[in-house]
N, CA, C and O of each residue as an XYZ file, in Angstrom:
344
protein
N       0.842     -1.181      0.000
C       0.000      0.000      0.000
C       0.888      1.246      0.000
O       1.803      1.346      0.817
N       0.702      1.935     -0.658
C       1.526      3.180     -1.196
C       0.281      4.567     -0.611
O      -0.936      4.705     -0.734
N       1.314      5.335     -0.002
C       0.562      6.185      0.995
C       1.242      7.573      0.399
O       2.322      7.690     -0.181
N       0.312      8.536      0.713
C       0.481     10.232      0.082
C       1.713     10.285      0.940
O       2.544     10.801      0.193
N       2.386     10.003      2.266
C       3.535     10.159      2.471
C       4.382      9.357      3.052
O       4.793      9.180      4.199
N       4.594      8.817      1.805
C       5.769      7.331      2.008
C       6.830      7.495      1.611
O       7.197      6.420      1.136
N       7.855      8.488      1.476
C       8.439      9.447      1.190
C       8.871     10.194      2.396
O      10.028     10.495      2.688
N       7.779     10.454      3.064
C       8.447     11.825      4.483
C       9.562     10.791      5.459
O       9.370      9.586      5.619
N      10.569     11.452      5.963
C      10.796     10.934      7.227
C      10.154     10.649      8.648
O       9.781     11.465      9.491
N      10.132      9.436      8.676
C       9.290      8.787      9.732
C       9.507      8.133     11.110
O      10.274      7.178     11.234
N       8.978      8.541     11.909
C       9.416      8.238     13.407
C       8.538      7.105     13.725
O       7.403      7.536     13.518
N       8.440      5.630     14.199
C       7.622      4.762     14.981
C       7.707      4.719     16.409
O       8.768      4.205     16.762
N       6.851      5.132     17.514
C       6.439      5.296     18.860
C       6.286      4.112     19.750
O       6.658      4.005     20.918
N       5.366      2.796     18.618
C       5.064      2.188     19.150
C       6.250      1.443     20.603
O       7.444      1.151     20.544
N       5.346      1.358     21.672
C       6.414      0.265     22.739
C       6.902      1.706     23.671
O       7.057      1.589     24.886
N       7.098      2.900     23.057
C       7.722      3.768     23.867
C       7.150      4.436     25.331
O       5.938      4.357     25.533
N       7.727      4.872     26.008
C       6.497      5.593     27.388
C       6.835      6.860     26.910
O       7.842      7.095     26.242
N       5.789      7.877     27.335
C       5.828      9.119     27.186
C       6.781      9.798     27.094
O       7.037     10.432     26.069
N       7.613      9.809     28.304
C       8.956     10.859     28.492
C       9.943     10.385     27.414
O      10.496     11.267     26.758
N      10.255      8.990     27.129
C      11.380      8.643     26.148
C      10.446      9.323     24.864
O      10.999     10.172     24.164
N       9.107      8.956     24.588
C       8.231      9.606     22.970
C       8.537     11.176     23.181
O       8.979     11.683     22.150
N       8.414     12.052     24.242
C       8.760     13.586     24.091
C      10.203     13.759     23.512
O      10.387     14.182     22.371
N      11.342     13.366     24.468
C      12.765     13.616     23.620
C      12.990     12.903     22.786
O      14.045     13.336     22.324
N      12.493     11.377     21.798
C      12.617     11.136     20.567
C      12.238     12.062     19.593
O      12.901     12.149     18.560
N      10.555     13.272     19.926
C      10.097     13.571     18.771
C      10.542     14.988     19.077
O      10.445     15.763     18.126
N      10.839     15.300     19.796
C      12.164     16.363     19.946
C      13.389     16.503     19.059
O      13.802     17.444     18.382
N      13.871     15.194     19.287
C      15.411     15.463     18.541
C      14.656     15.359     17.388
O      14.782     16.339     16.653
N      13.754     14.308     16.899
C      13.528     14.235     15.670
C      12.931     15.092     14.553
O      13.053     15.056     13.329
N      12.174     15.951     15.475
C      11.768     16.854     14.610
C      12.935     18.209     14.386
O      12.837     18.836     13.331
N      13.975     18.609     15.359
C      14.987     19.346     15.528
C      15.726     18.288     13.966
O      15.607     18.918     12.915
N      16.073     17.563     13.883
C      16.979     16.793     13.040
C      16.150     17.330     11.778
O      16.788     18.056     11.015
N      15.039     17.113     11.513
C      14.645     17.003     10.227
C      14.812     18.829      9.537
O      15.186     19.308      8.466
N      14.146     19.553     11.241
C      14.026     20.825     10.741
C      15.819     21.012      9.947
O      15.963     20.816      8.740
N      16.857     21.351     10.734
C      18.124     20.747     10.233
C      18.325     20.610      9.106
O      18.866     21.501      8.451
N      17.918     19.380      8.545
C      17.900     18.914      7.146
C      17.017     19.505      5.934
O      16.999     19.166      4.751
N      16.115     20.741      6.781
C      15.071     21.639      5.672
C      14.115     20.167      5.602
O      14.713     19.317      4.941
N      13.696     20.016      5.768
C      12.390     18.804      5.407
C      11.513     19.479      6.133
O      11.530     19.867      7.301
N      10.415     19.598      4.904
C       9.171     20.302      5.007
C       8.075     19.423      5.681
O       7.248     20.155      6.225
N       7.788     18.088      5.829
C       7.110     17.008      6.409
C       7.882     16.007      6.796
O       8.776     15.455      6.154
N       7.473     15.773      7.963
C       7.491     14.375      8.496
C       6.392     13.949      9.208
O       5.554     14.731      9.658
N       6.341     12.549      9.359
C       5.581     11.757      9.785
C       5.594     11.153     11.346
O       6.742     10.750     11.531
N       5.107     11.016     12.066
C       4.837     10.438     14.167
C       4.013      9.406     13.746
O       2.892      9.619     13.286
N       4.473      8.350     13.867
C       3.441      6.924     13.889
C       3.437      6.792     15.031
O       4.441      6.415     15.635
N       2.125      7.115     15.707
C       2.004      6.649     17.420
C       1.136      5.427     17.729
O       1.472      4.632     18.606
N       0.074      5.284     17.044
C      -0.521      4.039     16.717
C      -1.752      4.317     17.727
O      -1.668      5.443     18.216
N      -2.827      3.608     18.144
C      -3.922      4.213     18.049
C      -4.440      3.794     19.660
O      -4.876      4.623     20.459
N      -4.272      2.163     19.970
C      -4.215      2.224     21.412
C      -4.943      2.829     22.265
O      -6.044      3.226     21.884
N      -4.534      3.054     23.611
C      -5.615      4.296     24.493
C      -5.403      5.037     24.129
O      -6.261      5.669     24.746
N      -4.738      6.090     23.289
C      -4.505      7.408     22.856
C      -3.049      7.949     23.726
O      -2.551      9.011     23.354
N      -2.419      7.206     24.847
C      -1.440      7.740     25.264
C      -0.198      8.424     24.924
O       0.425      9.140     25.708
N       0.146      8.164     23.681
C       1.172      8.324     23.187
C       0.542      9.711     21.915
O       1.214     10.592     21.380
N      -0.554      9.493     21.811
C      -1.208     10.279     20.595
C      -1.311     12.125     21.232
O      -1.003     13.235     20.798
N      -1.830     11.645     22.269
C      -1.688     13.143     23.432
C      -0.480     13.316     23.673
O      -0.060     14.360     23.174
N       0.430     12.603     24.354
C       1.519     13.364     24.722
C       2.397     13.695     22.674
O       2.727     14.881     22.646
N       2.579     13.331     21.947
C       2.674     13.553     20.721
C       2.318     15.186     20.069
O       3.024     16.171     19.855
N       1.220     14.960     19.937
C       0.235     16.851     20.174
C       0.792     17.512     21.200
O       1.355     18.562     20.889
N       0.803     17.095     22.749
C       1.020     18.115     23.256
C       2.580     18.573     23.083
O       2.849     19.752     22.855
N       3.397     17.762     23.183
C       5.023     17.992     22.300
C       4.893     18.993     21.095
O       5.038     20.200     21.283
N       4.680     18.591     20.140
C       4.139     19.830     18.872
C       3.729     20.781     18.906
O       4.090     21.758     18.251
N       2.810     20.707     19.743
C       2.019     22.095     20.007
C       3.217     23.549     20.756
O       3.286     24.751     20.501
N       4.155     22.447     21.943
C       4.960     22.983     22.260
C       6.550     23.469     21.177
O       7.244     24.459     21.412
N       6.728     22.738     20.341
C       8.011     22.965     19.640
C       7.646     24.286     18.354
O       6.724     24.259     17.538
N       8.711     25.377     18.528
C       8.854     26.377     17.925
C       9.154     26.052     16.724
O       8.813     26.888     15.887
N       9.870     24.784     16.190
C      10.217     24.677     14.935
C       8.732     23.577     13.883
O       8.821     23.084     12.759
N       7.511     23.556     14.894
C       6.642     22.878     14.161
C       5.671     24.178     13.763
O       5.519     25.027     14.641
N       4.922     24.395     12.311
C       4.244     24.856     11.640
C       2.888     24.263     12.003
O       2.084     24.964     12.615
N       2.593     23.028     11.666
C       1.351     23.003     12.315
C       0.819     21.156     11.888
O       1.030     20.721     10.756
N       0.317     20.506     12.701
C       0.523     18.871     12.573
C      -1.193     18.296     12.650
O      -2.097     18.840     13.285
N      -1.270     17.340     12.001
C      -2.820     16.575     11.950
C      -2.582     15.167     11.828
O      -1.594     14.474     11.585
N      -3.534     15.003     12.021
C      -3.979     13.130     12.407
C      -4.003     13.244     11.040
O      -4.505     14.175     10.409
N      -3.303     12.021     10.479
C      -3.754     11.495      8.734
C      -4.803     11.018      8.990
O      -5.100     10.296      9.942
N      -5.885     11.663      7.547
C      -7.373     11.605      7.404
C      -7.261     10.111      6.950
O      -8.350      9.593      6.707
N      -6.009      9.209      6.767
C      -6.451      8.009      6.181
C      -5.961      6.779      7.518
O      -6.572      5.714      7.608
N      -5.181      7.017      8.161
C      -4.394      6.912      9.490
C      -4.426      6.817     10.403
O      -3.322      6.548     10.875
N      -5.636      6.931     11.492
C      -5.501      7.366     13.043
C      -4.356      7.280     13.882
O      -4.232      7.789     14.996
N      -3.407      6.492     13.165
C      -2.409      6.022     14.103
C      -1.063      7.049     13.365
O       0.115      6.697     13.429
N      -1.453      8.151     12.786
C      -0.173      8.422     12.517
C      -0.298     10.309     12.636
O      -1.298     10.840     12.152
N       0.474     10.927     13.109
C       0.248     12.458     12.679
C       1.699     13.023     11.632
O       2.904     12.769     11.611
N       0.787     13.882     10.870
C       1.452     14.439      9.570
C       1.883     15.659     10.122
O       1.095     16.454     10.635
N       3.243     15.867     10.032
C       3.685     17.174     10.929
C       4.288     18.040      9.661
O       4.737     17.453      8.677
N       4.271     19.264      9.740
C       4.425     20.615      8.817
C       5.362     21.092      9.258
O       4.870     21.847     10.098
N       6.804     21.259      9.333
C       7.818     22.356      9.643
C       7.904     23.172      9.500
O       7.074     23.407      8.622
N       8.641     24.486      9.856
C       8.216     25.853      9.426
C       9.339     25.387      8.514
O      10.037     24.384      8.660
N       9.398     26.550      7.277
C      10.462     27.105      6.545
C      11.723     27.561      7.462
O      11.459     28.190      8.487
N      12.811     27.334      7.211
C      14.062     27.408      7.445
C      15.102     28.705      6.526
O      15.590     28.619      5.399
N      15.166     29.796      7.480
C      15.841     31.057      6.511
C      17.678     30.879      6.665
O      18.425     31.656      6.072
């Protein structure tokens, strides 16, 4: 199955606890911003939602994210937007 972003750089959550999922999607999104990559991908997977909240609330907090959504095809994954890099 070939997905609109199978292509982005992609992080998998699953198995992780919260505090290790905050500084993975930390560095990771710091790394990508870095590399100018305009999208990447948070596979948190769908579960009680634990990992899906602390995920959002991480993003919501990081200065270098533009703005992130649940894939409309996905529940288990959020599509994150980087800002532009000057």
């Amino acid at each position: 199955m070939i997905t609109l972003y199978s292509n982005c750089p992609t992080i998998d959550l699953h198995g992780i606890d919260r505090d290790y999922a905050r500084i993975l999607i930390n560095d990771f999104i710091r790394d990508n911003y870095s590399m100018k990559n305009e999208t990447v991908v948070i596979i948190h997977g769908i579960g009680s939602g634990i990992i899906r909240k602390v995920t959002q609330e991480t993003l919501k907090k990081n200065k270098m994210v533009d703005s992130y959504k649940i894939d409309n095809f996905n529940a288990g994954e959020t599509i994150v937007r980087l800002k532009r890099r000057v």
